[in-house]
C-alpha positions in Angstrom: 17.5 12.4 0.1 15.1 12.2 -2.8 13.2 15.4 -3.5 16.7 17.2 -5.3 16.7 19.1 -8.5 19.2 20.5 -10.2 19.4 24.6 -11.0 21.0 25.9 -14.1 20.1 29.4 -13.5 18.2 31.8 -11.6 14.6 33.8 -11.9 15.4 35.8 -14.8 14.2 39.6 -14.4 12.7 41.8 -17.4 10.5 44.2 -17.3 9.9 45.0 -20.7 6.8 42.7 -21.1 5.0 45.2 -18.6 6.1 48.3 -20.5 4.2 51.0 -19.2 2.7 48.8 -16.3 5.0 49.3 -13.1 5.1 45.6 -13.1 8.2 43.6 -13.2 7.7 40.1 -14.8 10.1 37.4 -14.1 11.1 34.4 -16.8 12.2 30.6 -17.0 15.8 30.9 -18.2 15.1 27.6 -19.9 11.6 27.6 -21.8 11.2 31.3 -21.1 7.8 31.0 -19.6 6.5 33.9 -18.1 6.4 33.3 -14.2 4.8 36.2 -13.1 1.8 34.7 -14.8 1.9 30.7 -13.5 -0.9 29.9 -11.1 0.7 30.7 -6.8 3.8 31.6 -7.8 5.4 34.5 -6.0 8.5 36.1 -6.0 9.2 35.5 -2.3 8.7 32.0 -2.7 12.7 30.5 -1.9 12.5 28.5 -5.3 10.0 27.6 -7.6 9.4 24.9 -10.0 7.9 26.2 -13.6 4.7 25.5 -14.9 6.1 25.4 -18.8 9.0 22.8 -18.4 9.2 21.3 -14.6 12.8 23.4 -14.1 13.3 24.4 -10.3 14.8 27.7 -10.2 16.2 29.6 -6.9 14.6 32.9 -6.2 18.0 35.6 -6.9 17.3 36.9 -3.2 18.2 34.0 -2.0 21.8 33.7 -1.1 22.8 30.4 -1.9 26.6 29.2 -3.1 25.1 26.2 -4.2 23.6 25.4 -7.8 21.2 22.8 -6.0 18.2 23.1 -4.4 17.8 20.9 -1.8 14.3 20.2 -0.7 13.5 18.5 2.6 11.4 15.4 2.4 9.7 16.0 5.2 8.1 19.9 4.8 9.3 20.7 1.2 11.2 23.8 3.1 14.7 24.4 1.4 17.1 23.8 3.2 20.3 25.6 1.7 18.7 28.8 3.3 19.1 26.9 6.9 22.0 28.2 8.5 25.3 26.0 8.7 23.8 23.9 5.8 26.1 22.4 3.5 26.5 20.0 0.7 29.1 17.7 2.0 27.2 17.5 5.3 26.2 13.4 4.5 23.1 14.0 6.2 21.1 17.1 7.5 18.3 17.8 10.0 15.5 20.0 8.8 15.2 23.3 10.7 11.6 23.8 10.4 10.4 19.6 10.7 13.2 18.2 12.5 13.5 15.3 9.5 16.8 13.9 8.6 17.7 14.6 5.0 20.2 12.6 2.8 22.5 14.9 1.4 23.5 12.9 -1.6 24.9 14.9 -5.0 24.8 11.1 -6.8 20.8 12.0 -6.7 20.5 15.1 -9.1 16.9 15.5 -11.1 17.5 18.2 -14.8 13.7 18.7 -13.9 10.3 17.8 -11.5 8.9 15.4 -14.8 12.5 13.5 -14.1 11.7 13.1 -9.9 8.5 12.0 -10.1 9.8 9.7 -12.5 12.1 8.7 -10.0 9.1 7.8 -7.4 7.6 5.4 -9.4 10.7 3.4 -10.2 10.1 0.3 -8.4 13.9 -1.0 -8.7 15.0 2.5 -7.4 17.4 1.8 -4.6 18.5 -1.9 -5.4 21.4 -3.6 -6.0 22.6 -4.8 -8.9 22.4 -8.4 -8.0 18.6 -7.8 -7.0 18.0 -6.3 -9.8 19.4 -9.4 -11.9 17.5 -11.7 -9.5 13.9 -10.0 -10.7 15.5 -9.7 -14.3 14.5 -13.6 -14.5 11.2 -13.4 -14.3 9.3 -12.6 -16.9 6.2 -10.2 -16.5 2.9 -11.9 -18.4 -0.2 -9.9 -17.4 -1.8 -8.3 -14.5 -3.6 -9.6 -11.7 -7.7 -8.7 -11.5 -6.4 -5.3 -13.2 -4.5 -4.4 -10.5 -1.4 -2.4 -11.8 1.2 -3.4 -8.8 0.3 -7.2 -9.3 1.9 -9.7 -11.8 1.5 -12.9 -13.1 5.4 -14.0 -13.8 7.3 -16.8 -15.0 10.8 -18.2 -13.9 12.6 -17.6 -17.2 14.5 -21.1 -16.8 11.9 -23.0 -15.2 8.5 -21.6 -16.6 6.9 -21.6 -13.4 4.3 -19.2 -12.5 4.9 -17.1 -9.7 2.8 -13.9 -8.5 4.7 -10.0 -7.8 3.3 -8.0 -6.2 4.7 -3.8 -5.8 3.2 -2.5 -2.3 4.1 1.1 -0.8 1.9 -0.1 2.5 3.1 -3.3 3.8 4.5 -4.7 7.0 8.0 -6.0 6.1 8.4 -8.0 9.3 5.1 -9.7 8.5 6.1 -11.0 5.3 9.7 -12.1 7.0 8.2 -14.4 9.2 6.1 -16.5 6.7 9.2 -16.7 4.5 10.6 -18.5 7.5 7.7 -19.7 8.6 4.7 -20.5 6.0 0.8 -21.0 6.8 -0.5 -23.6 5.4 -3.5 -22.6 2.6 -1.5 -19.5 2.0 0.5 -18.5 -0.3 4.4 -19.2 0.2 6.5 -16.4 0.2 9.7 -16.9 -2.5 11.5 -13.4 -2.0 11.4 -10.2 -0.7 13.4 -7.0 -2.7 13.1 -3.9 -0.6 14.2 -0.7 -2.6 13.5 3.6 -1.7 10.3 3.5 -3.0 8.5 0.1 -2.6 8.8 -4.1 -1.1 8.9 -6.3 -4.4 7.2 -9.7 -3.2 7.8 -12.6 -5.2 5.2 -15.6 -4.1 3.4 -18.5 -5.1 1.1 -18.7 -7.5 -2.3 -20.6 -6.7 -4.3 -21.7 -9.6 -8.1 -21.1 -9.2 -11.1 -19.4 -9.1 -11.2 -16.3 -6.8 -14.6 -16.7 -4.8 -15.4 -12.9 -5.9 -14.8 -14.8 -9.7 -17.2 -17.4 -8.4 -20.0 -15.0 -7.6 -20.4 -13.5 -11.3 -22.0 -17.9 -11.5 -24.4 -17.4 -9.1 -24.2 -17.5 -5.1 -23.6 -20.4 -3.2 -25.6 -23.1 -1.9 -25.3 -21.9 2.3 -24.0 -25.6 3.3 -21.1 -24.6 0.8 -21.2 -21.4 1.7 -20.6 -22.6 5.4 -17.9 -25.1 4.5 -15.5 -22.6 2.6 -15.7 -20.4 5.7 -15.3 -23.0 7.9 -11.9 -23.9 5.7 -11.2 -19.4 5.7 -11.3 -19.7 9.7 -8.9 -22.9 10.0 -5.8 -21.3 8.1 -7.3 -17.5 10.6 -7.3 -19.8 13.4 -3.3 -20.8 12.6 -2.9 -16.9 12.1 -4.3 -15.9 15.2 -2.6 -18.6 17.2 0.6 -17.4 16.7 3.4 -16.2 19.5 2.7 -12.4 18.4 -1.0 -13.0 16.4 -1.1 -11.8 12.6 -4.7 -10.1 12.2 -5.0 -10.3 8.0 -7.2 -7.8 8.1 -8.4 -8.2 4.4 -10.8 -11.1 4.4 -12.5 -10.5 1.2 -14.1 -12.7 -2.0 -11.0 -11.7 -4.5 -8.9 -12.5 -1.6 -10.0 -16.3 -1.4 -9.2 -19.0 -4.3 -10.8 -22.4 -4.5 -8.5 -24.7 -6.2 -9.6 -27.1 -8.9 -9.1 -29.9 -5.9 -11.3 -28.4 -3.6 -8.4 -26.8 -1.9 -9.3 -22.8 -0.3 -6.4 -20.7 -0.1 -6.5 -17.2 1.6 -4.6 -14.8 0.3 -2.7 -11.5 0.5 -1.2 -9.6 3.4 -0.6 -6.8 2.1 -2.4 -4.7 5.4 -1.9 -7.7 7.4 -0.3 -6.8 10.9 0.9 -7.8 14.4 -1.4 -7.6 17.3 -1.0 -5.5 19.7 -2.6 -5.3 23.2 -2.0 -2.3 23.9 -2.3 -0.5 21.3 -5.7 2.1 21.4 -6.0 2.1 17.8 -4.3 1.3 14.7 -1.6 3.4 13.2 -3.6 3.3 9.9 -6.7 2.4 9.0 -6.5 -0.5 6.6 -9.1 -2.9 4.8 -11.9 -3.2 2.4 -15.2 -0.9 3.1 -18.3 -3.1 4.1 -15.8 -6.3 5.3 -13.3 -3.8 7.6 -14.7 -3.7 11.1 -16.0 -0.7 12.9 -12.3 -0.9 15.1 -10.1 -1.0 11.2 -11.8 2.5 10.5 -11.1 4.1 14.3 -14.6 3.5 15.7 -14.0 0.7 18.2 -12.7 1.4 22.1 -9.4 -0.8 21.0 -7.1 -1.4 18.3 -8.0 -3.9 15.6 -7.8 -7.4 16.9 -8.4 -11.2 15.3 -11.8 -10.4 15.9 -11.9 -8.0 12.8 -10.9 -10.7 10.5 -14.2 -12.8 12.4 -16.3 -9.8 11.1 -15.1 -10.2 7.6 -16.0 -13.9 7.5 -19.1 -13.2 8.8 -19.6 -10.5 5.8 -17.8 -12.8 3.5 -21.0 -15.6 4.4 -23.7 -13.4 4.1 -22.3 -12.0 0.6 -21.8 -15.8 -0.7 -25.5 -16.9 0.1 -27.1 -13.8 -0.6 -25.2 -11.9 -2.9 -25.0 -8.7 -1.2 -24.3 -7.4 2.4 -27.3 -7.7 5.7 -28.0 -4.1 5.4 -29.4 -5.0 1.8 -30.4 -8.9 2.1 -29.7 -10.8 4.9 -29.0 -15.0 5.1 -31.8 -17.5 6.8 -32.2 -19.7 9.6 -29.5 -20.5 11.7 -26.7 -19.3 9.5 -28.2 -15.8 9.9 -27.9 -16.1 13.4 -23.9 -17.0 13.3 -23.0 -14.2 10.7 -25.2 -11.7 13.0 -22.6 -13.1 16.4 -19.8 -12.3 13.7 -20.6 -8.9 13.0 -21.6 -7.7 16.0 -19.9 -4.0 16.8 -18.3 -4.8 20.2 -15.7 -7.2 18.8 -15.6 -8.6 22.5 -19.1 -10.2 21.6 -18.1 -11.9 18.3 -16.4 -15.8 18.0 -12.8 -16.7 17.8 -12.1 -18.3 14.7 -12.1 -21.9 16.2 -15.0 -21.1 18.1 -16.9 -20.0 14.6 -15.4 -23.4 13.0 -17.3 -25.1 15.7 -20.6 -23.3 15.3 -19.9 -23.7 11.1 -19.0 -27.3 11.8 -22.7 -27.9 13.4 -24.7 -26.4 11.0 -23.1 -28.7 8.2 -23.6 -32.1 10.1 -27.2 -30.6 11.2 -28.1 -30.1 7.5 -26.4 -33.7 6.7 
């Protein structure tokens, strides 16, 4: 388990503080903080974990053989008072949550500073030939200022790659398009799966992001229309899948237009598998203004590949106008398409093919 810290010694009692008080104040043994004083603490609290130097320290009442705490992930309960716990017991199944603990002595924290430390270690639980993989790639900057992205480079080959760090991601997802890449997306190199965190390596796609494209101006709508049209091709492909992929993140920052013209759609990070019969997703995923009523619990069904149809219809409106319907809508015809796309009963809106199709019109119709 993860959430262990070690114990050097107990509360320590002394009374002399309070000297003509009745109280009795209680002390760190290590920075000899008073505890009596720290903010919730109480002396019937199991353990506690001091305010002055992050040591956990077992209450004296409790009887406990161990010098350990052991904390379940699950509640935070302790779980040496649980009876029949013990520390050779490989794995042990919380009392009061029912969560299965790893008993593991190897995983010992001096201090709480040291744990959450631990947390944020995104190499925490991988091997040392995974670890010597990522060791060849060199970290350049960040991505759009986005901590948990990286711009990389193959040490040996000085090629550019992007890494991303998630805690929310769908491993199986990005499983598949190693095996099985969309074209206009981003090709999936590796994956490094450690106790905190997925480590993506992928390919890196030089361009302009359309949200970068924006800060220029917006776009002419027969452009506008066209890079949509392009967004719903590689949806279309997505959506058309054995077991659809609903990317749920249609977004400007999440489109690049390559110096050739190319538009690449990236990042599925939230992306997930459809699924029928599902009343509503697990968790509610996406950008605010692009995610459909269904990504935020509102609709009668689980999000579908119509939510990504209500992005692009967002996405449209933003690159003409600048700014969402509620504030300024598009014109003419176009306005009628994005209004279909963004309509609240998904069941109303296009497919992705059919919105190429109706995209596809208004271009020749304008040429």
């Amino acid at each position: 388990m993860n959430d262990i810290l070690k114990m050097t010694e107990r509360f320590r009692k002394y009374d002399e503080a309070a000297a003509g008080t009745g109280e009795e104040h209680e002390f760190c043994p290590r920075c000899n903080a008073d505890l009596t004083f720290q903010k919730d603490y109480s002396n019937l609290l199991p353990y506690w974990i001091c305010k002055g130097c992050g040591e956990m320290l077992i209450n004296p009442e409790v009887e406990s053989e161990s010098d350990v705490a052991w904390i379940c992930d699950g509640c935070g309960r302790m779980l040496n008072i649980q009876p029949g716990f013990r520390e050779d017991c490989g794995t042990w199944t919380c009392r009061e949550c029912g969560f299965e603990n790893r008993i593991d002595v190897s995983e010992l924290y001096d201090s709480e500073d040291e744990y959450e430390a631990s947390l944020k270690d995104p190499y925490k639980g991988l091997s040392d030939e995974e670890v010597l993989a990522l060791s060849m790639y060199e970290e350049l900057d960040t991505i759009g200022g986005r901590g948990h992205i990286h711009l990389i480079r193959d040490r040996e080959t000085g090629k550019p790659y992007i890494k991303k760090v998630l805690t929310v991601y769908e491993k199986s997802v990005y499983e598949f398009f190693i095996q099985h890449p969309v074209r206009h997306m981003p090709g999936i190199i590796a994956l490094y799966e450690g106790s905190n965190c997925l480590i993506v390596i992928e390919e890196y796609i030089a361009g302009l992001t359309i949200a970068e494209r924006l800060q220029q101006g917006v776009f002419p709508p027969e452009q506008a229309a066209g890079i949509v049209r392009k967004v719903c091709m590689i949806l279309d492909e997505l959506h058309s899948l054995p077991v659809p992929v609903v990317h749920r993140d249609v977004k400007p920052s999440n489109i690049i237009l390559t110096p050739e013209g190319e538009v690449y759609l990236l990042d599925i990070n939230v992306a997930k598998w459809y699924d029928p019969e599902k009343s509503t997703d697990t968790r509610y995923m996406g950008t605010r203004e692009y995610a459909a009523p269904e990504q935020a619990g509102y609709g009668l069904k689980a999000s579908s590949a119509k939510a990504d149809i209500y992005a692009a219809g967002m996405l449209l409106n933003v690159m003409c106008t600048g700014t969402f319907p509620k504030e300024k809508r598009a014109e003419g015809d176009l306005w009628k398409v994005i209004e279909r796309c963004i309509c609240l009963d998904a069941g109303e809106r296009y497919t992705a093919k059919e919105l190429m199709g109706e995209l596809e019109r208004l271009e020749q119709k304008k040429g």
